[in-house]
N, C-alpha and C positions, 0 to 999 in steps of 0.2 A: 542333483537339481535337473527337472528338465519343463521344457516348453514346450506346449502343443498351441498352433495355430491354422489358422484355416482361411481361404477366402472365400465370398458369400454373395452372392447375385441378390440382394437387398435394394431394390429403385429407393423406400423411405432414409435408409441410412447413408444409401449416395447422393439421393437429394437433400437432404439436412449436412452434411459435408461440403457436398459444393456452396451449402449456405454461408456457411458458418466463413469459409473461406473469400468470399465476397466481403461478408462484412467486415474479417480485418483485415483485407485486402491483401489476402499471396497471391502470388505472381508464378509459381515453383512451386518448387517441392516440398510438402509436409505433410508431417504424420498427424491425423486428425484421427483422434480416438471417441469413439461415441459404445453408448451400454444401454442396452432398452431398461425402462424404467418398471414397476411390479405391473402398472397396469399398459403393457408394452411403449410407450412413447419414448423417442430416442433424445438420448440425454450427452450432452458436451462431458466429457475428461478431463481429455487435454489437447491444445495445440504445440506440438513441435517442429518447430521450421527446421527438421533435414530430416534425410533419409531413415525410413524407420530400421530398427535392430533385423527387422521381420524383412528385410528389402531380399532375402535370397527364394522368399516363398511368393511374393509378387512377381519377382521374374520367372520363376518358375510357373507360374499361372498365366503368361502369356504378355505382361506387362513390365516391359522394358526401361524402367523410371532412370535410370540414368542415363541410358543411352534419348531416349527422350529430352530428358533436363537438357543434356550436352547440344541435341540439334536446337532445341530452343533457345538456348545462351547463344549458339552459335548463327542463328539468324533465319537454319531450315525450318521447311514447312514440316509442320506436326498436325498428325490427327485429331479432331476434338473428339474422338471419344474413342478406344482401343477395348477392342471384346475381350477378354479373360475366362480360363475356364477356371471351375470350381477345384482346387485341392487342398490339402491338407498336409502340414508337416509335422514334425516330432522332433526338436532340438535338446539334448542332453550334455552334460559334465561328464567328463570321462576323467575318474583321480589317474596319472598315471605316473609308475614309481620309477626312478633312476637312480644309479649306484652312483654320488656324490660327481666322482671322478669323471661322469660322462659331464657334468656343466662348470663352463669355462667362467671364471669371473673374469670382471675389468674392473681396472681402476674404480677407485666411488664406490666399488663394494655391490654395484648391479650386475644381476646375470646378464649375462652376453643372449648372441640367437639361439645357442642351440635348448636355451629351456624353451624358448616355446617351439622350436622346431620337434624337440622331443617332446612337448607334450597334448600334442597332437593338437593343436587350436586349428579351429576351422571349421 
C-alpha cells in the first residue's frame, strides 16, 4: 500500500476552506478535504476536526500546525497567514518478517513494543 500526497498553492481551494470553516465555526485544527468537480468547481468531502494523517508533509512544507495549535491554546500571538512551499511526498507499507521469538507477548495475549519497534512503523 502506498500514498502519494502533495501541497498546492491553490488561493480558490484555500479560499473555499477558509469558508467552509467559518461556517461551522473551527476555531483549530482541521482537515478540510475538498476535490474539484468535472467542470473544475471545488467541492466539500469531508471535515475532520484533528490533525490530518498527512500532518508530517505539511510540516514539512514549512507549516508548523502543531506547534501553532499549541501557541494558540496557549494564548501566544500566531501569524494569520504562514507561507508554505510546494512538496510532495510518497508514504508506503513496508511487510516486514521476524522469527517468532524476536516478539515478546504480554498477558491478554497482546504484542508487547517490540512488534512495532521491529516493524519499522514510522
Amino acid at each position: 500500500m502506498s500514498v502519494a500526497g502533495r501541497t498546492l498553492a491553490d488561493r480558490e481551494l484555500q479560499d473555499t476552506a477558509a469558508a467552509v470553516a467559518r461556517a461551522i465555526g473551527l476555531t483549530t485544527v482541521a482537515n478540510i478535504q475538498l476535490k474539484r468537480t468535472a467542470d473544475g468547481t471545488p467541492a466539500l468531502l469531508e471535515v475532520n476536526p484533528r490533525f490530518s494523517g498527512a500532518m508530517p508533509l505539511t510540516v514539512a512544507s514549512g507549516v508548523d500546525m502543531p506547534s501553532l495549535t499549541l501557541d494558540l491554546v496557549l494564548g501566544r500571538p500566531v501569524p494569520a497567514h504562514v507561507p508554505f512551499r510546494e512538496v510532495a511526498m510518497v508514504r508506503y507499507l513496508e511487510d516486514v518478517f521476524l522469527d517468532p521469538a524476536e516478539i515478546i507477548a504480554v498477558p491478554g495475549g497482546e504484542l508487547g513494543d517490540a512488534v512495532a519497534a521491529g516493524a519499522g512503523a514510522g
